[in-house]
Biopython code that builds the backbone (N, CA, C, O; Angstrom):
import numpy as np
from Bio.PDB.StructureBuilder import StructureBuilder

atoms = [
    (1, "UNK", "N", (0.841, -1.185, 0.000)),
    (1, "UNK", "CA", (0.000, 0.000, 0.000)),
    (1, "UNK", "C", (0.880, 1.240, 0.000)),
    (1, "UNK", "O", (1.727, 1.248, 0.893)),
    (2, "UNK", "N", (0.855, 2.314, -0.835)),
    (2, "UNK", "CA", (1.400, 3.052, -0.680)),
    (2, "UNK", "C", (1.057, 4.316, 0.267)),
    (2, "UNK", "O", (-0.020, 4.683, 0.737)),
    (3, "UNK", "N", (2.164, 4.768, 0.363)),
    (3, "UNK", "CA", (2.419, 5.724, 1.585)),
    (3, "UNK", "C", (1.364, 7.016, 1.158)),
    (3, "UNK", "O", (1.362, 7.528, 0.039)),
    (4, "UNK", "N", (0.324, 7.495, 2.476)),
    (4, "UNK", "CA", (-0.488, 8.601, 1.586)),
    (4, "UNK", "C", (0.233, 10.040, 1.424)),
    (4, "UNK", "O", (-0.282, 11.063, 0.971)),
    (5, "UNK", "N", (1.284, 9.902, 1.807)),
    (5, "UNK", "CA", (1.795, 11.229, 2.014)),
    (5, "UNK", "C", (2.808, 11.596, 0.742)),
    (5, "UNK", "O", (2.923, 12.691, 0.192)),
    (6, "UNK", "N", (3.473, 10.418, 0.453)),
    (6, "UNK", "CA", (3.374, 10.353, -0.955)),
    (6, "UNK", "C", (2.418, 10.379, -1.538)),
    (6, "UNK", "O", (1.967, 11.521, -1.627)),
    (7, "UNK", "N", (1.781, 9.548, -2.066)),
    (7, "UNK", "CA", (0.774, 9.915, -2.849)),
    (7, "UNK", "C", (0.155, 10.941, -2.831)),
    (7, "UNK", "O", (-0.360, 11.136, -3.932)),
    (8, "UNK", "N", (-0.089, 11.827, -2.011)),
    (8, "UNK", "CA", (-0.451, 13.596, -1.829)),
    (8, "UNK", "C", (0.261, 14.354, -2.291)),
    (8, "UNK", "O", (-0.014, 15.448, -2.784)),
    (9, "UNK", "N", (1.517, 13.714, -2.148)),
    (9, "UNK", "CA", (2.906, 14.750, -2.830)),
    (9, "UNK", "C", (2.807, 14.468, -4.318)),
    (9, "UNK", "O", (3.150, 15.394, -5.053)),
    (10, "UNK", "N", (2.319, 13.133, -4.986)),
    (10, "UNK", "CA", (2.591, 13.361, -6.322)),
    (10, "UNK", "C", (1.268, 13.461, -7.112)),
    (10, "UNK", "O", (1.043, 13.391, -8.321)),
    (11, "UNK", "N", (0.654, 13.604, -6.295)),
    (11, "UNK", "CA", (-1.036, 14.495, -6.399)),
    (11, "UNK", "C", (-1.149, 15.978, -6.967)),
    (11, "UNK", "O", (-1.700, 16.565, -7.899)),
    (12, "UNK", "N", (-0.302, 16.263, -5.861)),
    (12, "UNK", "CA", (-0.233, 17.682, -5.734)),
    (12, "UNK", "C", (0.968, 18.326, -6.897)),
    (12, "UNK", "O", (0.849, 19.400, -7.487)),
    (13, "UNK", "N", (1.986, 17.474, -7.016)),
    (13, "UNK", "CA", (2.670, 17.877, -8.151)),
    (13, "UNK", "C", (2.202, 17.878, -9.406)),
    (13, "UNK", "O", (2.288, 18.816, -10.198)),
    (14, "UNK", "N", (1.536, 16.469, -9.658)),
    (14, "UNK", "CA", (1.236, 16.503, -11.298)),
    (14, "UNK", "C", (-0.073, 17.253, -10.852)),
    (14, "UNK", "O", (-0.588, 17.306, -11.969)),
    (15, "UNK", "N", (-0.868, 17.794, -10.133)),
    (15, "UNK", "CA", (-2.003, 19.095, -10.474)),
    (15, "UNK", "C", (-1.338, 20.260, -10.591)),
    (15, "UNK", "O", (-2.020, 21.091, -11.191)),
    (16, "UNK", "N", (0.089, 20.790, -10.144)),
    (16, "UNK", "CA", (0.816, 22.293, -10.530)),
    (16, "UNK", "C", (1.239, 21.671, -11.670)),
    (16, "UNK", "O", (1.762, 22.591, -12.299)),
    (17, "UNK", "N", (1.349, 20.554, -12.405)),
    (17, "UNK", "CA", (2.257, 20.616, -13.612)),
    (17, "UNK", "C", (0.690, 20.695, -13.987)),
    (17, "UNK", "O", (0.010, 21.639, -13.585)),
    (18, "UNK", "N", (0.368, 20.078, -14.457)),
    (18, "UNK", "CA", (-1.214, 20.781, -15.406)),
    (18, "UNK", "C", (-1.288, 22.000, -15.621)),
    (18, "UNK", "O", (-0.882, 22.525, -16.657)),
    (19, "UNK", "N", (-1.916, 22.720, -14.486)),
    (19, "UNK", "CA", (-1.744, 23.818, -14.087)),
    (19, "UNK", "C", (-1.085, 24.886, -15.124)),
    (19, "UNK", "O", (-1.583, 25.725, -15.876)),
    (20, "UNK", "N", (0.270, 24.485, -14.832)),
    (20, "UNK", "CA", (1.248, 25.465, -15.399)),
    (20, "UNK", "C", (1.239, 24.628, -17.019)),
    (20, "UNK", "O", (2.050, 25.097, -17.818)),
    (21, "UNK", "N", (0.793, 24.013, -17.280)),
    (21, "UNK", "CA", (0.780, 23.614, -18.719)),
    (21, "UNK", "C", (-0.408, 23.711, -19.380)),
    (21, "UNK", "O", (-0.577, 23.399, -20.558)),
    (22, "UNK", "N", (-1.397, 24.225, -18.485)),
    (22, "UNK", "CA", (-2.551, 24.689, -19.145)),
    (22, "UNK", "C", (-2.584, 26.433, -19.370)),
    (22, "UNK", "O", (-3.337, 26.968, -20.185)),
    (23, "UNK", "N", (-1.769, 27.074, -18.622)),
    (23, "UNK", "CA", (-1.368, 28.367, -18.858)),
    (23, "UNK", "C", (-1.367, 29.292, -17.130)),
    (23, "UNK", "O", (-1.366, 30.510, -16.952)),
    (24, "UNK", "N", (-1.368, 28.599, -16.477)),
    (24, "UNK", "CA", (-1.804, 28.655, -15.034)),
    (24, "UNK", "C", (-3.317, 30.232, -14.788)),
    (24, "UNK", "O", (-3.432, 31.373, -14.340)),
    (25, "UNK", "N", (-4.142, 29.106, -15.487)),
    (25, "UNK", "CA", (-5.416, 30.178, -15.324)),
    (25, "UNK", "C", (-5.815, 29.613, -13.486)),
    (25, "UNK", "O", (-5.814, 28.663, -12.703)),
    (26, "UNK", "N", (-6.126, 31.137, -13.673)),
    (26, "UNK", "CA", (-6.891, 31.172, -12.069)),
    (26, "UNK", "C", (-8.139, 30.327, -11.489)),
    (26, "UNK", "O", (-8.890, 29.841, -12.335)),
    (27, "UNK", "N", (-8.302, 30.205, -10.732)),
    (27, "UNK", "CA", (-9.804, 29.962, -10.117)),
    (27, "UNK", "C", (-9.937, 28.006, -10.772)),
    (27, "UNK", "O", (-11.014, 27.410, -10.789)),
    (28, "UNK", "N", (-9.029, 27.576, -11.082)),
    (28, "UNK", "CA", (-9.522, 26.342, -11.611)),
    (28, "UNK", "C", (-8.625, 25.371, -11.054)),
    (28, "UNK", "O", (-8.373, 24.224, -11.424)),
    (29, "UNK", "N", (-8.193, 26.050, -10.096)),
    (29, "UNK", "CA", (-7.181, 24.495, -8.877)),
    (29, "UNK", "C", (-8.020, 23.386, -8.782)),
    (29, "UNK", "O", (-7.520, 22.281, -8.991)),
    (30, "UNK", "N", (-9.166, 23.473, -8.515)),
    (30, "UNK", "CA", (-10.104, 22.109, -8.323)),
    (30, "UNK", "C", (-10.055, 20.784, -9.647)),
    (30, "UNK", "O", (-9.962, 19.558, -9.594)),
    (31, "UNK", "N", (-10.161, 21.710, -10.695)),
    (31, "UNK", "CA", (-10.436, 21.141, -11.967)),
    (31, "UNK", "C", (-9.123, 20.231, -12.070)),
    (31, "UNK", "O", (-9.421, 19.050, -12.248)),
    (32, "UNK", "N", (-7.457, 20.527, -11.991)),
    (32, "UNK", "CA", (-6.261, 20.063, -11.957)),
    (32, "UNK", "C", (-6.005, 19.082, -10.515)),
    (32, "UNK", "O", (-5.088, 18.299, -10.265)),
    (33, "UNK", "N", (-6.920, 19.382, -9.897)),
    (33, "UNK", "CA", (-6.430, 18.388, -8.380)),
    (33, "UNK", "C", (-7.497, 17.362, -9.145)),
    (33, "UNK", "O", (-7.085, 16.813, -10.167)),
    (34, "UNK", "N", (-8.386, 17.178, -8.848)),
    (34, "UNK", "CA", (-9.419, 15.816, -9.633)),
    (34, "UNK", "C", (-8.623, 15.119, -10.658)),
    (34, "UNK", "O", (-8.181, 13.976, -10.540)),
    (35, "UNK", "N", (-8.414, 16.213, -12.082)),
    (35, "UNK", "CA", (-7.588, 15.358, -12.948)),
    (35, "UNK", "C", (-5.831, 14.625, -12.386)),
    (35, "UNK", "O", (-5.261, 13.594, -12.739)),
    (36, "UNK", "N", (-5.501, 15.505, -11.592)),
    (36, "UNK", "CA", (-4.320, 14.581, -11.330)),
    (36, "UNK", "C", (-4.794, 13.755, -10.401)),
    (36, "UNK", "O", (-4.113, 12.740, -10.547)),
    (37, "UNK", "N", (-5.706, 13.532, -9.352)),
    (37, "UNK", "CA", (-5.964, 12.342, -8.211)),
    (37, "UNK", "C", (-6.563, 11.358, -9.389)),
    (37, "UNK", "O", (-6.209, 10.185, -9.265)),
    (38, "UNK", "N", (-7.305, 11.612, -10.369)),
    (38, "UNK", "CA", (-7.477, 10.676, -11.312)),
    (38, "UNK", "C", (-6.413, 9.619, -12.087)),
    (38, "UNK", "O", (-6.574, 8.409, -12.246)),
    (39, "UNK", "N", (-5.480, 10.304, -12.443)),
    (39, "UNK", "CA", (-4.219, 9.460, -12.922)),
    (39, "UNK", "C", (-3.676, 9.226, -12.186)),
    (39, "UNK", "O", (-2.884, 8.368, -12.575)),
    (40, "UNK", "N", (-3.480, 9.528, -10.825)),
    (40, "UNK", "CA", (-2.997, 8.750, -9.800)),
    (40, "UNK", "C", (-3.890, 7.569, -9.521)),
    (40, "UNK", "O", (-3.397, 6.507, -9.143)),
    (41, "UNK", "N", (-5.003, 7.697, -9.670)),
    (41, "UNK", "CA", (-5.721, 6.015, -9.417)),
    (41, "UNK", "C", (-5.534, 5.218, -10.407)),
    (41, "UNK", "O", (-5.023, 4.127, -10.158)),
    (42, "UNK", "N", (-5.863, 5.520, -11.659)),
    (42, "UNK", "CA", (-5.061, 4.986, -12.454)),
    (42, "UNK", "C", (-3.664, 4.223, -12.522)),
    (42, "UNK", "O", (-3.522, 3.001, -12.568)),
    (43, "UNK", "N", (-2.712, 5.141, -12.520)),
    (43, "UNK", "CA", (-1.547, 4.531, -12.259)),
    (43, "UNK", "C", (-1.565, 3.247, -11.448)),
    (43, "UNK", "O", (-1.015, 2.197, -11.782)),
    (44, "UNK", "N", (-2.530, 3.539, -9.922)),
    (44, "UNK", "CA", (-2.161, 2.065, -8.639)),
    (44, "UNK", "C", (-2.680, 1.421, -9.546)),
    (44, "UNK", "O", (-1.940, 0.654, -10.162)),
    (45, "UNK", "N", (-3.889, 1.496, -9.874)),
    (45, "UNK", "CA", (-4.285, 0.177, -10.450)),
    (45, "UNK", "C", (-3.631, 0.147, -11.366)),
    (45, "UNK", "O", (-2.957, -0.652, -10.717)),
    (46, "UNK", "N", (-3.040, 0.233, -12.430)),
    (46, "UNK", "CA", (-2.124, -0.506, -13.241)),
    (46, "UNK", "C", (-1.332, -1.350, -12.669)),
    (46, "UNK", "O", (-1.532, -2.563, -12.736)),
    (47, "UNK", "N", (0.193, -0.542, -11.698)),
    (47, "UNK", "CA", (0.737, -1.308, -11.033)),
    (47, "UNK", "C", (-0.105, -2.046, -10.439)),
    (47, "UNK", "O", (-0.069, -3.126, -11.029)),
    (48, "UNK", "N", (-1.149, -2.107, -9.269)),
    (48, "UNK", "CA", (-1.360, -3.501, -8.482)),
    (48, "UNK", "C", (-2.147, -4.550, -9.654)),
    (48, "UNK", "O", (-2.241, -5.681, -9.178)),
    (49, "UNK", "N", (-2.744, -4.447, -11.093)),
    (49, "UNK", "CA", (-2.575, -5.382, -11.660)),
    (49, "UNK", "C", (-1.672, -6.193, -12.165)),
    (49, "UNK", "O", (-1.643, -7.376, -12.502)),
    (50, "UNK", "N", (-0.754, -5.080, -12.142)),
    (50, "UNK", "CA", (0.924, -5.808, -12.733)),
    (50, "UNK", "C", (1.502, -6.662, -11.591)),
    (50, "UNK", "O", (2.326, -7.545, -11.831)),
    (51, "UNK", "N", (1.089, -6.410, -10.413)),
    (51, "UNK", "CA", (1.636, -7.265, -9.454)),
    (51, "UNK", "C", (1.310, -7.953, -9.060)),
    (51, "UNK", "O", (2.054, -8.527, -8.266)),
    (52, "UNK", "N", (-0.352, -8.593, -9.316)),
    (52, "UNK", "CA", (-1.010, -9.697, -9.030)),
    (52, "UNK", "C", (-0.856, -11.274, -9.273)),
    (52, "UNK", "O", (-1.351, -12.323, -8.862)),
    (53, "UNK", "N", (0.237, -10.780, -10.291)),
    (53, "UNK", "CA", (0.967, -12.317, -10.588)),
    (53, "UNK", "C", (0.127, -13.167, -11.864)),
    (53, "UNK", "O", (0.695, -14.016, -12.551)),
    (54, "UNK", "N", (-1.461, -12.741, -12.059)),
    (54, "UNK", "CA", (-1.864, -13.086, -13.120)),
    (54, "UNK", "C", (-1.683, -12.265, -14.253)),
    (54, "UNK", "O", (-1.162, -11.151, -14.201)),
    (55, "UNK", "N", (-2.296, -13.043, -15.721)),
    (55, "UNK", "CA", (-2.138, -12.693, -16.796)),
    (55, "UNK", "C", (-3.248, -12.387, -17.718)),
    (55, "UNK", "O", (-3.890, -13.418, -17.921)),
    (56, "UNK", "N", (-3.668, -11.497, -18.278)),
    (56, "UNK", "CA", (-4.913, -11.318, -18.922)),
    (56, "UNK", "C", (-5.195, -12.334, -19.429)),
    (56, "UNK", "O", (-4.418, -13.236, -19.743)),
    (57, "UNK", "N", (-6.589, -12.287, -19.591)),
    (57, "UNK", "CA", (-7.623, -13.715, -20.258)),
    (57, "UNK", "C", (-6.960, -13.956, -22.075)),
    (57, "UNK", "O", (-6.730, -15.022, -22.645)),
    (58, "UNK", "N", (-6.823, -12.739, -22.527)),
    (58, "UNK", "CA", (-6.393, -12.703, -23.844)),
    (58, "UNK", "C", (-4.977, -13.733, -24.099)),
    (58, "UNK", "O", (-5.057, -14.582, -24.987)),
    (59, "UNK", "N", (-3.798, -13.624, -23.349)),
    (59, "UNK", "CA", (-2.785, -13.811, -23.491)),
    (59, "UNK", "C", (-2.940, -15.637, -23.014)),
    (59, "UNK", "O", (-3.638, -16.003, -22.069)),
    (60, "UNK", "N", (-2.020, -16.720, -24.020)),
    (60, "UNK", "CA", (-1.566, -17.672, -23.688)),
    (60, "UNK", "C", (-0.888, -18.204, -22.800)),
    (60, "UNK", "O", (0.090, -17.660, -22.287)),
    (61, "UNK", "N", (-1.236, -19.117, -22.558)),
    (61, "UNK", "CA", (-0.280, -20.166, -21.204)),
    (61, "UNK", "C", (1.117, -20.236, -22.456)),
    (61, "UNK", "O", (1.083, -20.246, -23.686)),
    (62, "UNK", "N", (2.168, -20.269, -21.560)),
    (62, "UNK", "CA", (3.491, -19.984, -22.246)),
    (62, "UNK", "C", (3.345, -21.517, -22.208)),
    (62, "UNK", "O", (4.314, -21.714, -22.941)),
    (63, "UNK", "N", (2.996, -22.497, -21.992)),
    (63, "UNK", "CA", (3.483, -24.351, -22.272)),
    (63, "UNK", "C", (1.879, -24.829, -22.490)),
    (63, "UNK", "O", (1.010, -24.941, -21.625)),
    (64, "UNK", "N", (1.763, -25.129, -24.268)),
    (64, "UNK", "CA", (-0.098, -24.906, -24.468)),
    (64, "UNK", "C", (0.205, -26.851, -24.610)),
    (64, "UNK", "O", (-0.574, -27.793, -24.460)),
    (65, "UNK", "N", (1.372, -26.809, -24.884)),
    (65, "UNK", "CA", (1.202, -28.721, -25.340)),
    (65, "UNK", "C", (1.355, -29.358, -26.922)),
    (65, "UNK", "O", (1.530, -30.443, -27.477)),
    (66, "UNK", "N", (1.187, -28.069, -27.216)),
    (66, "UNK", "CA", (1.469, -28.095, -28.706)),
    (66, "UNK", "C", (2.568, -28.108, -29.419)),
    (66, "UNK", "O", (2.938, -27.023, -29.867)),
    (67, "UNK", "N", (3.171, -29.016, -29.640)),
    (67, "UNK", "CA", (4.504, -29.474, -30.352)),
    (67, "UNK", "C", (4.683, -28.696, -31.868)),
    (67, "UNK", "O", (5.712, -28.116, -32.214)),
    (68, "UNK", "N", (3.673, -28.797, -32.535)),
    (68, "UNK", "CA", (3.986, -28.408, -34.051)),
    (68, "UNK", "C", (3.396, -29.696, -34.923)),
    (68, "UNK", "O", (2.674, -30.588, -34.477)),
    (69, "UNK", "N", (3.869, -29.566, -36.218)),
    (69, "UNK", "CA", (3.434, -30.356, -37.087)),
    (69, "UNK", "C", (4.011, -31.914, -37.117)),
    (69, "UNK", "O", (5.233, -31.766, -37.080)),
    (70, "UNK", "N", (3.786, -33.021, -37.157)),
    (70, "UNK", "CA", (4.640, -34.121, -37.551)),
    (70, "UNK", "C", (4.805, -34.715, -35.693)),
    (70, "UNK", "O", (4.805, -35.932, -35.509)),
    (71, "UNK", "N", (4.906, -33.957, -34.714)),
    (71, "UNK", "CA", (5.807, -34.436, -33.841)),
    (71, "UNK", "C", (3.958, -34.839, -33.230)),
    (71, "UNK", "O", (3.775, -35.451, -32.178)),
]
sb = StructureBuilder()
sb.init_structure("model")
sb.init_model(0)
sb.init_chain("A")
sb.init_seg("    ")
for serial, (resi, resn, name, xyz) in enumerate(atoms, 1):
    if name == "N":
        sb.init_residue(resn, " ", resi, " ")
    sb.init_atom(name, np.array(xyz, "f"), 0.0, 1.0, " ", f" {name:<3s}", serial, name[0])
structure = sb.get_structure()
């Protein structure tokens, strides 16, 4: 689980980078804190799917049994 105080810190950073890359208009801090706490949820869940140890439904068992032709 990550630490919330991190995660506040890189909350709060990628909403001033928006911010300042949207032209740093006034009155719209709210609008840049949502969108960055948004890609921050994002992000965990990526990682904690990546760390679950499974593999999407799409993707093959790496040993299917299947030899090839002839064998």
């Amino acid at each position: 689980m990550p630490n919330s105080d991190d995660r506040e810190q890189r909350i709060r950073e990628r909403a001033y980078a928006l911010w300042q890359q949207a032209g740093s208009p006034e009155g719209q801090h709210e609008t840049f804190w949502h969108q960055a706490k948004a890609e921050e949820r994002a992000r965990e869940e990526r990682t904690s799917d990546a760390d679950d140890g499974s593999f999407p439904a799409s993707d093959p068992h790496s040993n299917t049994g299947i030899t090839g032709p002839g064998r």
